[in-house]
C-alpha positions as CSV (number, residue, x, y, z in Angstrom):
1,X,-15.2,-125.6,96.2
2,X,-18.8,-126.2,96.9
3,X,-18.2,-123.1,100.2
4,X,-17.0,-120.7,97.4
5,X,-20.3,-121.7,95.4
6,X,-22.6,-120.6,97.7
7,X,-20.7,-117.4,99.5
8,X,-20.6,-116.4,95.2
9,X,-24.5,-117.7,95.6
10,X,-25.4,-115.2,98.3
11,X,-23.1,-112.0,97.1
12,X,-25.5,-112.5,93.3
13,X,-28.7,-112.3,95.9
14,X,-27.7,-109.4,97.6
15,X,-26.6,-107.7,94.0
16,X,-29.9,-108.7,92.3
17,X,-31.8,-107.9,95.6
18,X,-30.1,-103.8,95.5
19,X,-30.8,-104.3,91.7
20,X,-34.5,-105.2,91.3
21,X,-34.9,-101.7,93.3
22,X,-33.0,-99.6,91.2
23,X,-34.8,-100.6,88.0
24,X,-37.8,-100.1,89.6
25,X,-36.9,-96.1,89.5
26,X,-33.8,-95.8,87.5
27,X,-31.2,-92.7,88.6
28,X,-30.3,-90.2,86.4
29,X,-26.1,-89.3,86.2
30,X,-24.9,-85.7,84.8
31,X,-21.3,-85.2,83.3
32,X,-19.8,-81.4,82.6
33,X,-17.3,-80.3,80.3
34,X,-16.3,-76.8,80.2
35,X,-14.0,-75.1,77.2
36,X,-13.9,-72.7,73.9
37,X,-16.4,-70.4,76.0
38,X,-18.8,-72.8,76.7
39,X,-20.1,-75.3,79.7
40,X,-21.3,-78.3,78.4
41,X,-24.1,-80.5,80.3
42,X,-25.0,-83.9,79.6
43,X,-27.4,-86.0,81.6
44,X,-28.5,-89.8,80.9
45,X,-29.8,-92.8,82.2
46,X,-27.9,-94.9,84.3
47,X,-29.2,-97.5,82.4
48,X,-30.9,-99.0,79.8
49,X,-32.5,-102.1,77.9
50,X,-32.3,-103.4,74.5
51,X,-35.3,-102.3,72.1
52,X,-36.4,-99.4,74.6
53,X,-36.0,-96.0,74.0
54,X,-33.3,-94.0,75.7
55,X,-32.8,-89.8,76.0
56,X,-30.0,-88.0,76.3
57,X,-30.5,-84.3,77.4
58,X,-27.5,-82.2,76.5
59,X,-27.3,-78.5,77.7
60,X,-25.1,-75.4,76.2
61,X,-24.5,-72.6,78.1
62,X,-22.0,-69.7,76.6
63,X,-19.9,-68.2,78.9
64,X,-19.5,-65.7,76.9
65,X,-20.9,-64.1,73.4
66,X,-19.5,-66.5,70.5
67,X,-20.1,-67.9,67.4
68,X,-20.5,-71.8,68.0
69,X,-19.2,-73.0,65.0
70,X,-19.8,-76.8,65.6
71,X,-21.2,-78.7,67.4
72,X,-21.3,-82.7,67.0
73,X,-22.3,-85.5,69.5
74,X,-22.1,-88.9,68.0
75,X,-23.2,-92.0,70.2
76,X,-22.2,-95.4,70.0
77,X,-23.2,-99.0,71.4
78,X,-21.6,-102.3,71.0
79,X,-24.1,-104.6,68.8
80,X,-23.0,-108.5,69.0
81,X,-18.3,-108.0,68.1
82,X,-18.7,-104.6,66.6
83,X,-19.9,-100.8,67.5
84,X,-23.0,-99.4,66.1
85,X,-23.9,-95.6,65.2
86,X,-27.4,-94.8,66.6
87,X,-27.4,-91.3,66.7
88,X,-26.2,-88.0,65.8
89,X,-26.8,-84.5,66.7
90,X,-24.9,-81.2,65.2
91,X,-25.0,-77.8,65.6
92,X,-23.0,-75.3,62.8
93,X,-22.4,-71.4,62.7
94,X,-24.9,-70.8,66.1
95,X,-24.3,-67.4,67.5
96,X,-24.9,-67.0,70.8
97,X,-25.1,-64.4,74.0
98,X,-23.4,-64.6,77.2
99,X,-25.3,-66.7,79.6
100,X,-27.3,-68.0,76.5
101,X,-28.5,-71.7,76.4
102,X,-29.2,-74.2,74.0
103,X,-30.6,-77.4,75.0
104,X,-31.3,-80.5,72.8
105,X,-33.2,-83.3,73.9
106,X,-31.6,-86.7,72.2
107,X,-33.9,-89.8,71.7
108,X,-32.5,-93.0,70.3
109,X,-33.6,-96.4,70.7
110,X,-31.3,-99.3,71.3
111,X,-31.2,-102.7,69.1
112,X,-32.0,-105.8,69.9
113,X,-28.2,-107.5,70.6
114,X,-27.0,-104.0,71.9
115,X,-24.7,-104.3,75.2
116,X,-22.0,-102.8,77.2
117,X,-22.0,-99.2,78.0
118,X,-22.9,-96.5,75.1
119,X,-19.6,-94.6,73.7
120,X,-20.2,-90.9,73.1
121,X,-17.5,-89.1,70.9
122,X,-18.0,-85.0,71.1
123,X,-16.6,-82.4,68.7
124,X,-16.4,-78.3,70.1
125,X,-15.5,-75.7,67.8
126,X,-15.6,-72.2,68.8
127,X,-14.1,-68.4,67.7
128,X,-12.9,-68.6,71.0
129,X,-10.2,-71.1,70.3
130,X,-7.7,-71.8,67.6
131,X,-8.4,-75.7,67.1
132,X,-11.3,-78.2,68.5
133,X,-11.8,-79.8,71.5
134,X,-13.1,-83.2,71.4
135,X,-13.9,-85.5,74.5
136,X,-14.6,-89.4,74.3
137,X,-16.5,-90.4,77.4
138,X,-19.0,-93.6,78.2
139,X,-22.7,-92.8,79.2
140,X,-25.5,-95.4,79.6
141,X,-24.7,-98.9,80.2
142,X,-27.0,-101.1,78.9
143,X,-28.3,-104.4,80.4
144,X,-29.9,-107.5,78.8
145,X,-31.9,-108.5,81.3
146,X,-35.1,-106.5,82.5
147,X,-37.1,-105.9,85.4
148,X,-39.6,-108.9,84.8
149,X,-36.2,-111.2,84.1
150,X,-34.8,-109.9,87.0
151,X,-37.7,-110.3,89.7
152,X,-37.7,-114.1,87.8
153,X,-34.3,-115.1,88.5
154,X,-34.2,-113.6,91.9
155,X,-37.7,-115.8,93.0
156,X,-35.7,-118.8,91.5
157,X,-32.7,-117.9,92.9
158,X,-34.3,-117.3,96.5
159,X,-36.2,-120.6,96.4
160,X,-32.9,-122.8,95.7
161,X,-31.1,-120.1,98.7
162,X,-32.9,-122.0,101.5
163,X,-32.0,-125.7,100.4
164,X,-28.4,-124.2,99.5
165,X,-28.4,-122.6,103.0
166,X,-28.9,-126.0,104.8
167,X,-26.4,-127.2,102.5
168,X,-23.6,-124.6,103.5
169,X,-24.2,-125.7,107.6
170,X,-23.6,-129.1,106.8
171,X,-20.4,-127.8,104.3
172,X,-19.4,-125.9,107.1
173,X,-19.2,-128.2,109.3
174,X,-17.3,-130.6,106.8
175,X,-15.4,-127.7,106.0
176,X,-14.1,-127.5,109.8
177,X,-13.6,-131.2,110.0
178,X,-11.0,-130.9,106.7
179,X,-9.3,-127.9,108.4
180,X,-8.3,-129.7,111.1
181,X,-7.1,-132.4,109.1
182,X,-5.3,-130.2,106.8
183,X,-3.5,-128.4,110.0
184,X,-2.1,-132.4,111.3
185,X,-1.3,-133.0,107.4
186,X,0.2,-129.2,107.3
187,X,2.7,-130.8,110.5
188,X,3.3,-133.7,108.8
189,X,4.1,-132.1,105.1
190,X,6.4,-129.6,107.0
191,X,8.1,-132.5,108.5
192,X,8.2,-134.6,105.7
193,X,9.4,-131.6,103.9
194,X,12.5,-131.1,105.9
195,X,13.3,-134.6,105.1
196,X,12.9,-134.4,101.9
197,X,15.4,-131.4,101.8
198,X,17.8,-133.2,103.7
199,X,17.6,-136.3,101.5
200,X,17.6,-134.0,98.7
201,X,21.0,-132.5,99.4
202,X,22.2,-135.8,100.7
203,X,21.4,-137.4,97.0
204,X,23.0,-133.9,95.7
205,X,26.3,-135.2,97.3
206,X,25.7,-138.9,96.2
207,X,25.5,-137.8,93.1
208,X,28.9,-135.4,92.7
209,X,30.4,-138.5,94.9
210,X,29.1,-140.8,92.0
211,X,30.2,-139.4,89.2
212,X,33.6,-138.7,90.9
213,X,33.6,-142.2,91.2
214,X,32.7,-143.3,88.0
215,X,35.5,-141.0,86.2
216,X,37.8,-143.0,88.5
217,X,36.4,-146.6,87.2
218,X,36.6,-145.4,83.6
219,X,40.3,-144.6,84.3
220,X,41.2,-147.8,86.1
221,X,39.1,-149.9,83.1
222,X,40.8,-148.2,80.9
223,X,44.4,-149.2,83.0
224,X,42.7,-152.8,83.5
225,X,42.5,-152.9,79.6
226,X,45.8,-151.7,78.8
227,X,47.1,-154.0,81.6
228,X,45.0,-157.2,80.1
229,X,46.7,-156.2,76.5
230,X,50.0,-156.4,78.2
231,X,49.4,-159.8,80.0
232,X,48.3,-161.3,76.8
233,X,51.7,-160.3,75.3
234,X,53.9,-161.0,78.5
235,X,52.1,-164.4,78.1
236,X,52.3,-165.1,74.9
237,X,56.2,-164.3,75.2
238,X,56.3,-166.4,78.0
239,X,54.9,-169.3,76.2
240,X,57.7,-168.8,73.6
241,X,60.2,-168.5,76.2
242,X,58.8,-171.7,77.6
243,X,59.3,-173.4,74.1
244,X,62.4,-172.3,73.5
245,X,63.6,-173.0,76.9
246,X,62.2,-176.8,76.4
247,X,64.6,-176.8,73.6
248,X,67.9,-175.2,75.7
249,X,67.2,-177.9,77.8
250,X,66.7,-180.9,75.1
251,X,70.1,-179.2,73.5
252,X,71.5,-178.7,77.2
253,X,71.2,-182.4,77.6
254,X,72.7,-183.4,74.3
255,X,75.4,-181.5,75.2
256,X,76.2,-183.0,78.5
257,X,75.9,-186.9,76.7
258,X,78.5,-185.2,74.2
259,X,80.3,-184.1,76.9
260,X,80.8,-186.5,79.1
261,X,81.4,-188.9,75.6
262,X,84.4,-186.9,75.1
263,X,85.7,-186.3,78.7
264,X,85.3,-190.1,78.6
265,X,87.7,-190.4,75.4
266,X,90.0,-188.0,76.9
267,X,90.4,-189.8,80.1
268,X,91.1,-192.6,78.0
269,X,93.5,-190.9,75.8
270,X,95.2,-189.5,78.7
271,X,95.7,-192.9,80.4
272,X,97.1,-194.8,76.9
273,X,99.2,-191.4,76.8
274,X,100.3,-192.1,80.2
275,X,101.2,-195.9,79.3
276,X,102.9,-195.0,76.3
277,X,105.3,-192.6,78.5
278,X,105.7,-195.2,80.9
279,X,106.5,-198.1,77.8
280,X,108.8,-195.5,76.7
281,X,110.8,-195.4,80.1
282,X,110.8,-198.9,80.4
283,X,112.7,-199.8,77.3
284,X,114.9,-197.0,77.5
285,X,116.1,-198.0,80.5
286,X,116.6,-201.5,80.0
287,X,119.8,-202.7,78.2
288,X,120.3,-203.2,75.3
289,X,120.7,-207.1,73.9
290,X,123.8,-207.6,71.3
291,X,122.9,-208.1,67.7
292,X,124.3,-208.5,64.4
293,X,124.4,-206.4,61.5
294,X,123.3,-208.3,58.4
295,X,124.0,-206.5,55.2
296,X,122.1,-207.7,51.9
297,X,123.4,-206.5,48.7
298,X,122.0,-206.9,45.3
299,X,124.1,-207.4,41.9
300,X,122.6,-206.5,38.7
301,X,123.5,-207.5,35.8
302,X,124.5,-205.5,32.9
303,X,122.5,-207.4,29.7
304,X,125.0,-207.7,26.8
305,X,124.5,-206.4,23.3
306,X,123.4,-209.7,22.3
């Protein structure tokens, strides 16, 4: 930064330097305008200074015999935001001969906060033509600063040149000690670039893999959820289950005492059924002992009517 300061540094010598000796003899500049029969000179001052006096010499020259009908130069110069009329100059109903000239010397002087370059606005009107010309053009450019300024600033600005001068050598050779720093740093960036690029495209991927990944998860949580809901249910069944199986088996067992209770009685039946058959046998086939018939009768009395 401090390099570009002083190259800028030395380029403002060198201006002010070709400067100082053009004020000393300011040039003179000439603009033409030919049309409507007539050639139009103009000559100024290259430039000027606030508060002097400035001159304008304008030149008319018919081409050809005319009636110069009008004729109006007005110029302009920017004071402080805004432009400023300074001067006027009109010519109406001039005839005039071929080869003919009329010349007007124009003296203005410029204000005090007057800058930029002065805007001239120029109206033609001659028999020779059906409608006006009119040309807008920029003459004198005036400067703020003046000789005496000038020659000031360039003493001051040539007495801080030799310390700044010293100063660029030792900037320049900082200057080559940084750009050979910045060339290694210029490898390295390059190289850390690359890697940067390739970690950049392999986070790229990371990332598509990721949120492949996470769509997955969200699916199998959800399924996890749905299968948790199920297993609470399955278990909560199966704990009924249990219980009621608990009871099968308490009802099992009081079934099988009942059960073997009355396979008990039924063998027991079956063997007095078994002994009755055989009883029965028995006395039918034994003989029969002899026996006598006893017949009992009862009499009853018929009672009497007594």
């Amino acid at each position: 930064m401090r390099v570009k300061t002083v190259f800028s540094l030395v380029i403002i010598l060198a201006f002010l330097f070709g400067l100082i000796h053009q004020v000393v003899a300011l040039s003179v500049t000439n603009v033409s305008f030919r049309g409507g029969g007539l050639n139009i000179d103009l000559s100024f001052p290259e430039e000027a200074h606030p508060t002097e006096n400035t001159t304008h010499n304008v030149t008319i020259t018919a081409l050809t015999s005319l009636v110069l009908q009008n004729f109006t130069l007005v110029i302009k110069v920017f004071v402080n935001m805004s432009w400023q009329q300074i001067y006027q100059e009109q010519i109406l109903s001039q005839n005039m001969q071929q080869n003919e000239g009329l010349t007007r010397r124009v003296i203005f002087t410029l204000p005090q906060e007057a800058h930029e370059r002065l805007y001239c606005y120029m109206y033609v009107l001659t028999d020779k033509i059906s409608s006006a010309l009119t040309y807008i053009f920029y003459t004198t450019h005036v400067r703020t600063l003046t000789h005496s300024e000038l020659l000031s600033e360039y003493s001051e600005l040539l007495a801080n040149y030799s310390s700044l001068h010293a100063e660029y050598e030792t900037l320049i050779e900082s200057y080559n000690a940084v750009s050979t720093q910045h060339s290694a740093l210029n490898t390295t960036y390059t190289l850390l670039l690359g890697q940067y690029n390739s970690l950049q495209a392999t986070h790229t991927s990371l990332n598509s893999s990721y949120f492949s990944q996470k769509a997955d998860y969200n699916a199998l949580e959800a399924s996890y959820d749905s299968l948790e809901a199920s297993y609470i249910t399955l278990n909560q069944t199966y704990n009924a289950l249990k219980s009621e199986n608990g009871d099968s088996r308490s009802t099992i067992g009081s079934s099988d005492t009942d059960l073997i209770m009355t396979r008990n009685l039924m063998y027991v039946f079956i063997a007095a059924t078994v002994a009755l058959v055989a009883l029965v046998i028995y006395i039918k086939k034994k003989k029969p002992d002899p026996y006598i018939v006893v017949r009992k009768e009862t009499v009853a009395l018929k009672p009497t009517d007594s």
